[in-house]
C-alpha positions as CSV (number, residue, x, y, z in Angstrom):
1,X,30.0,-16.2,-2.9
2,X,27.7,-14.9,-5.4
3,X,30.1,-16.2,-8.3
4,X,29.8,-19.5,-7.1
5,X,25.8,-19.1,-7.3
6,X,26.0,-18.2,-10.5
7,X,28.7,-21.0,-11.5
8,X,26.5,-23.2,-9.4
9,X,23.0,-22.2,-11.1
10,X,24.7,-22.7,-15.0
11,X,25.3,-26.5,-14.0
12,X,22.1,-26.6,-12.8
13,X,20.5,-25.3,-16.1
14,X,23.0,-27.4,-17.9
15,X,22.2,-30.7,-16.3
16,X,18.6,-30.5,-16.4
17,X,18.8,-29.6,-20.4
18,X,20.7,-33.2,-21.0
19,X,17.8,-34.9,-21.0
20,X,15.9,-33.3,-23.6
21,X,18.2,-33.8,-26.4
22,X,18.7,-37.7,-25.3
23,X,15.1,-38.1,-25.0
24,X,14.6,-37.2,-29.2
25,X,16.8,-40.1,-30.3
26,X,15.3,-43.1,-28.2
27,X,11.8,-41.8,-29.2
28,X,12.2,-43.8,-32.7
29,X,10.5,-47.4,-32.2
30,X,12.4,-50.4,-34.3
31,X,10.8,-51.6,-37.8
32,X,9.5,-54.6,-36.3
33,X,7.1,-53.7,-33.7
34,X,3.7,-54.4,-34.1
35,X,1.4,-51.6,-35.3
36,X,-1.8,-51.6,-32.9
37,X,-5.1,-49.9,-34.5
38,X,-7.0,-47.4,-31.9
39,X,-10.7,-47.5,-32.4
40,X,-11.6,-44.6,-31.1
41,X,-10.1,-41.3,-31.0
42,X,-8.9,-39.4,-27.5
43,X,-11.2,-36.3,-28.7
44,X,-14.2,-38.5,-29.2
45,X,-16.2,-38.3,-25.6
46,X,-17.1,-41.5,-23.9
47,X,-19.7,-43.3,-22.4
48,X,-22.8,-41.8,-21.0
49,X,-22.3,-41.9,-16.9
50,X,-24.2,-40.8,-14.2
51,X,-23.0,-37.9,-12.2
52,X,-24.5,-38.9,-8.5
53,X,-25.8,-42.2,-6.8
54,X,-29.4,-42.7,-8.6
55,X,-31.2,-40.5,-11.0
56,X,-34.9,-40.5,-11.1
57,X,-36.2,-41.9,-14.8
58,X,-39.5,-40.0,-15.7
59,X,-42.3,-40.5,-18.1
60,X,-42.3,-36.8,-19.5
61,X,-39.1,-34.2,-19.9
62,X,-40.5,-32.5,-16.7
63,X,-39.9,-33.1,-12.7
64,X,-43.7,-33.3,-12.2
65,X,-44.5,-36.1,-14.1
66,X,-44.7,-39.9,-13.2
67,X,-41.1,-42.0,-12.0
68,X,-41.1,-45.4,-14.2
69,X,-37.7,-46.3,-12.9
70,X,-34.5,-45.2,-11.6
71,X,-31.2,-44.7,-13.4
72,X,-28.4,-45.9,-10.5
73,X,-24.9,-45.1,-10.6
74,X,-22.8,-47.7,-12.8
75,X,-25.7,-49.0,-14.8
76,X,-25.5,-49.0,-18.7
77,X,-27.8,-46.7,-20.8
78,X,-27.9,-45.0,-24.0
79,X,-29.5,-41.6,-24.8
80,X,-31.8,-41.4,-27.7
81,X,-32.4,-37.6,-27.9
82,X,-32.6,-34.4,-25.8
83,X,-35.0,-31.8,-24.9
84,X,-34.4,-28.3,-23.5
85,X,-32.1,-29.8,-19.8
86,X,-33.6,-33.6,-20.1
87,X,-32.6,-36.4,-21.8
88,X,-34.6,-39.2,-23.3
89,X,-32.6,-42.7,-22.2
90,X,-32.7,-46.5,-22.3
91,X,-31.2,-48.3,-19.1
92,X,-29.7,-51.1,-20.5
93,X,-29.8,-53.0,-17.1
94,X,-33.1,-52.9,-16.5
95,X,-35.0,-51.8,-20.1
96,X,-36.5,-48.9,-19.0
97,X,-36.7,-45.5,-21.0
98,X,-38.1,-42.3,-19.9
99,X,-36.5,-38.9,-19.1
100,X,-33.7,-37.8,-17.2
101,X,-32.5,-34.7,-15.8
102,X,-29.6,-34.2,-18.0
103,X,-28.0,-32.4,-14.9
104,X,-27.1,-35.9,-13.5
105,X,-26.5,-37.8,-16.8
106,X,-23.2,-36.7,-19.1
107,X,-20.4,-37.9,-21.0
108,X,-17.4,-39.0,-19.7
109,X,-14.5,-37.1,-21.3
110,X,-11.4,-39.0,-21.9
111,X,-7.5,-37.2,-21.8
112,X,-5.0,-37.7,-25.1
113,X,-1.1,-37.9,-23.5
114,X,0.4,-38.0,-26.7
């Protein structure tokens, strides 16, 4: 019984190494395909997002000061500096800028496969 195991577990090890070595040779792409150009990198980050469903958009880097707008979820904004845990935006949707927790407000990060 335990011979067999063992005669058993070889195949096992055996079939599932097969695969590797066929996979090396049909990893070569023919001359003629087309060459496509990445513009960005898969380290670079991406866009800025917003973490929750609204973020409140302030005059001043500080919780106590004045709300000019508010950032929602999905809209468009670029971040012109930061300060200490804020960040100084632009909503792109609307045109507002002002401050934003940069608790709620970060960039998306992006996975490489190759």
């Amino acid at each position: 019984m335990r011979a067999s195991r063992l005669t058993l577990c070889a195949a096992m090890i055996g079939a599932l190494a097969l695969p590797t070595f066929a996979a090396t040779s049909a990893n070569a792409a023919p001359q003629s395909a087309p060459t496509t150009a990445i513009t960005r990198s898969c380290h670079d980050p991406g866009p800025w997002v917003v973490g929750t469903k609204a973020v409140t958009i302030r005059s001043k880097p500080s919780k106590k000061s004045t709300s000019v707008g508010i950032l929602y979820r999905g809209h468009k904004f670029s971040v012109h500096k930061t300060r200490g845990k804020w960040r100084h935006i632009t909503d792109k949707t609307t045109g507002v800028k002002g401050w934003v927790s940069a608790a709620y407000v970060y960039r998306d990060s992006r996975m490489c496969l190759d």
